[in-house]
MARBADREN-667723 format. One record per residue (C-alpha): residue number from 1; residue in one letter; y, z, x. Coordinates in nm, 2 decimals, padded with zeros to 4 digits. Example, Ala and Ser with C-alpha at 12.3 -4.5 7.8 and 13.67 -1.06 7.14 Angstrom:
<nodes>
NODE    i  aa       Y       Z       X
NODE    1   a  -00.45   00.78   01.23
NODE    2   s  -00.11   00.71   01.37
</nodes>
This chain:
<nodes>
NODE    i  aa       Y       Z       X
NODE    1   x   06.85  -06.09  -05.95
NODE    2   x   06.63  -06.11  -05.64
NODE    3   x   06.73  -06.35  -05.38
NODE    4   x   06.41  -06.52  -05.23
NODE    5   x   06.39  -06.68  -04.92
NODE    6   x   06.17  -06.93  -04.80
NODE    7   x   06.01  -07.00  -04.46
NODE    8   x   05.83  -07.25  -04.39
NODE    9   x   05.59  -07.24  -04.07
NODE   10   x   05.41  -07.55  -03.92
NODE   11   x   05.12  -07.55  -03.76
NODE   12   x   04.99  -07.84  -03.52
NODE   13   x   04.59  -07.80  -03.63
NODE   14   x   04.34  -07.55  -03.74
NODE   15   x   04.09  -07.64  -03.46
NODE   16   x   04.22  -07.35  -03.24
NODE   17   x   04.12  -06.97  -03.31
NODE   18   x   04.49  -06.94  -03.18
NODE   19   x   04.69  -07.08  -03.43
NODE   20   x   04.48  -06.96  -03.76
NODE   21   x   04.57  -06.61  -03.61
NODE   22   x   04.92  -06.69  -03.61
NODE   23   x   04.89  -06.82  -03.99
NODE   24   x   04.70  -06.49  -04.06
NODE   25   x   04.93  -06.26  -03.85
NODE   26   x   05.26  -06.43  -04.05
NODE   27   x   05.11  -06.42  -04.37
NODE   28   x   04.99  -06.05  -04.33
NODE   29   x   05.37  -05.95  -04.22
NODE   30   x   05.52  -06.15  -04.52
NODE   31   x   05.33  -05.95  -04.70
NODE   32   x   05.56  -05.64  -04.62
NODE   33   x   05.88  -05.85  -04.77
NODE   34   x   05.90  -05.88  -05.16
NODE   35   x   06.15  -06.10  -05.15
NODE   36   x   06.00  -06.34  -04.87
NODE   37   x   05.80  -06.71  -04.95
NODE   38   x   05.58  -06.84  -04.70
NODE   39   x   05.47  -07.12  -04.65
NODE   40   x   05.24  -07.29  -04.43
NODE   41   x   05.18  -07.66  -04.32
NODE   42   x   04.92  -07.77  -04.10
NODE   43   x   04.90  -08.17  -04.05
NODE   44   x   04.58  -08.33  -04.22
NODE   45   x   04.31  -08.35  -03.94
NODE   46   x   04.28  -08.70  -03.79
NODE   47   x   04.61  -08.78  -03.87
NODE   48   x   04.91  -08.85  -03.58
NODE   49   x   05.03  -08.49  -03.54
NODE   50   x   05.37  -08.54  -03.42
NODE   51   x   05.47  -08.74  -03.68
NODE   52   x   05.35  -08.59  -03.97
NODE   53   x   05.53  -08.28  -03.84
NODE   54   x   05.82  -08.47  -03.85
NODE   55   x   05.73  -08.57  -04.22
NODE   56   x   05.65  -08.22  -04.27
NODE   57   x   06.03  -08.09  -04.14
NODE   58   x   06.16  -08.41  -04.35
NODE   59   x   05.97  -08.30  -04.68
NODE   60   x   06.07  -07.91  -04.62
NODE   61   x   06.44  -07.99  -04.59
NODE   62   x   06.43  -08.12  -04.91
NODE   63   x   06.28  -07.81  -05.08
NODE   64   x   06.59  -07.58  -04.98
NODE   65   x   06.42  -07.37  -04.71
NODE   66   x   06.56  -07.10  -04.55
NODE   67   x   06.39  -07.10  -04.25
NODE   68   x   06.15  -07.36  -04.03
NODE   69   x   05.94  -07.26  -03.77
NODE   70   x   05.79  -07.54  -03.57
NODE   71   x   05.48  -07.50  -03.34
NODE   72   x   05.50  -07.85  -03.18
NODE   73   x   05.22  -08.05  -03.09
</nodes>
């Protein structure tokens, strides 16, 4: 039985080419690991960032992740 772990990566916005190269860049290297899940959060646009990251972080830990990765607003 594979063991597959889950990381979870949260973005603050999509507006910047900066982060949308990091979600590409993470998602083309997890990729490489078969027994890897990631997954990506991004706030919903016009909505208070910080806090919804924290409901983000509050909602992951629920699901059993292995791993969060927090790009903070």
């Amino acid at each position: 039985m594979k063991i597959i772990k889950k990381i979870a990566l949260i973005i603050p916005t999509l507006d910047s080419s900066y982060f949308i190269n990091i979600i590409e860049s993470a998602m083309n290297e997890s990729e490489n690991y078969k027994n890897l899940e990631l997954i990506v959060q991004v706030p919903e646009k016009n909505s208070n960032i910080i806090e919804r990251q924290i409901q983000i972080i509050d909602n992951l830990m629920q699901q059993n992740i292995d791993l969060i990765c927090l790009i903070p607003a």
